[in-house]
C-alpha angles and dihedrals in degrees: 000000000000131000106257082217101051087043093053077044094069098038086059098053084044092050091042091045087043094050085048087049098057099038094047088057099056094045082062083048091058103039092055085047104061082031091063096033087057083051091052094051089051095052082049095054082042091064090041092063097037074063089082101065085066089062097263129131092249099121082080124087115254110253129227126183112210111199148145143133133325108284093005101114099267094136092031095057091050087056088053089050098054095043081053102061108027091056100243124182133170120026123026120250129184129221101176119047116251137200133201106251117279099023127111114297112273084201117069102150128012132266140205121217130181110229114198106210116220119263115222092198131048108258105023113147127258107278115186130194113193105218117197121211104201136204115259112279110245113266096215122102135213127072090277090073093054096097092055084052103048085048088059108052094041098040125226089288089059093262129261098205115134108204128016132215117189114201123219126190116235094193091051105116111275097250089059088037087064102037086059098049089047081057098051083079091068089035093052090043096055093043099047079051087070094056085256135141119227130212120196122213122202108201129189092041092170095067083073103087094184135046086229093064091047093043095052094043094050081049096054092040085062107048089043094047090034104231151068101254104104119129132167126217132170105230133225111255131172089222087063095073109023114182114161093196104069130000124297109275110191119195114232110246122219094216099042086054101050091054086044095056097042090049083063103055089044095061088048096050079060099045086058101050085048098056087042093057095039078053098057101042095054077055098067097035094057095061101037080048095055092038085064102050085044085056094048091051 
């Protein structure tokens, strides 16, 4: 007869075996689905830039202005953005300046930065995002303060970015939280004025205890940003994992990555049905254009 304890041996070692099976397994899910969802974003790019042998501007990258208030994640998320898409992995390195809450601004002036996104295949072709790391929007309320915002989110050249997402912190104290939802209705207003479409981003989601919290405060977001394109996301920080003794190495989540990614798509899904419109719209100015000076003759 065998042993009870040799026999609870070996269904340990089945059940332990069993438990590394399966999450290895979905560590293999999850890999091929960030991994799919990055391809998807670079065939999108593809078509974005096959555009341009129609005669449109596609051969750019598409151009997406990432701002918000002051401590709210602007700069951090770009930062998540860029990880996400290049395939980083190991120590944490930062492409847009950032700044502890409640200090100075890193950020005084945009800036424009080429994100590669990373290929799945060997071979595949060069595939760019332009990621635009905004100024801070103005904190004041009141319509006086519409042309600052309005400043802020076009830039001093008028602008050329093609989708906006405006970023909103979910662990600001709930005063300024609020404060800031009640002004995304400027900020959407002004945006959708420029024939653009706008993405909100909710960061440190893990500041919400509750999915009701989370759930309220996604409700509000969008009936004050009209529209359904609220997503929250926990960033990549350096703060978040501090050792004095080596460089930060942050550990890739599965979660952060795959907001990150769709995020992505969305904006240029935007950015498609933008250029499409301002397509079609040069379209039927040129002729209208040319009927006139035909009429004046």
């Amino acid at each position: 007869m065998r042993s009870p304890l040799l026999l609870l041996l070996k269904l340990s070692a089945a059940a332990a075996a069993g438990t590394a099976a399966l999450l290895s397994f979905r560590r293999l899910l999850r890999s091929q689905l960030i991994s799919s969802l990055r391809l998807d974003i670079r065939d999108s790019l593809n078509c974005l830039a096959s555009a341009a042998d129609s005669g449109a501007a596609g051969a750019t990258p598409p151009s997406i202005l990432i701002t918000g208030f002051r401590s709210h994640g602007k700069s951090s998320l770009v930062n998540t953005l860029l990880r996400a898409l290049s395939a980083e992995s190991g120590p944490f390195l930062l492409r847009a300046e950032t700044a502890p809450p409640g200090a100075t601004p890193a950020t005084l002036e945009r800036h424009v930065i080429r994100a590669d996104v990373a290929g799945e295949r060997e071979g595949d072709e060069a595939a760019e995002v332009e990621i635009v790391d905004g100024t801070a929007l103005p904190e004041t309320e009141g319509k006086a303060s519409r042309a600052d915002v309005q400043a802020s989110l076009m830039g001093p050249n008028g602008g050329g970015v093609e989708c906006v997402v405006v970023v909103v912190r979910c662990g600001a104290p709930p005063k300024e939280r609020q404060s800031s939802v009640r002004r995304l209705g400027d900020v959407a207003a002004v945006v959708r004025e420029r024939g653009l479409h706008l993405v909100v981003v909710l960061t440190q989601k893990k500041a919400l205890k509750t999915t009701k919290q989370a759930e309220d405060l996604r409700r509000e977001v969008a009936f004050r940003a009209r529209t359904d394109c609220v997503y929250f996301i926990e960033n990549y920080t350096a703060a978040n994992a501090i050792n004095v003794r080596r460089p930060v190495v942050i550990k890739n989540d599965f979660e952060a990555h795959l907001t990150a990614l769709t995020i992505i798509r969305q904006c240029i899904e935007f950015v498609k049905m933008y250029r499409s419109h301002s397509l079609r719209k040069a379209n039927v100015l040129i002729p209208a254009t040319k009927s006139a000076l035909v009429k004046e003759q």
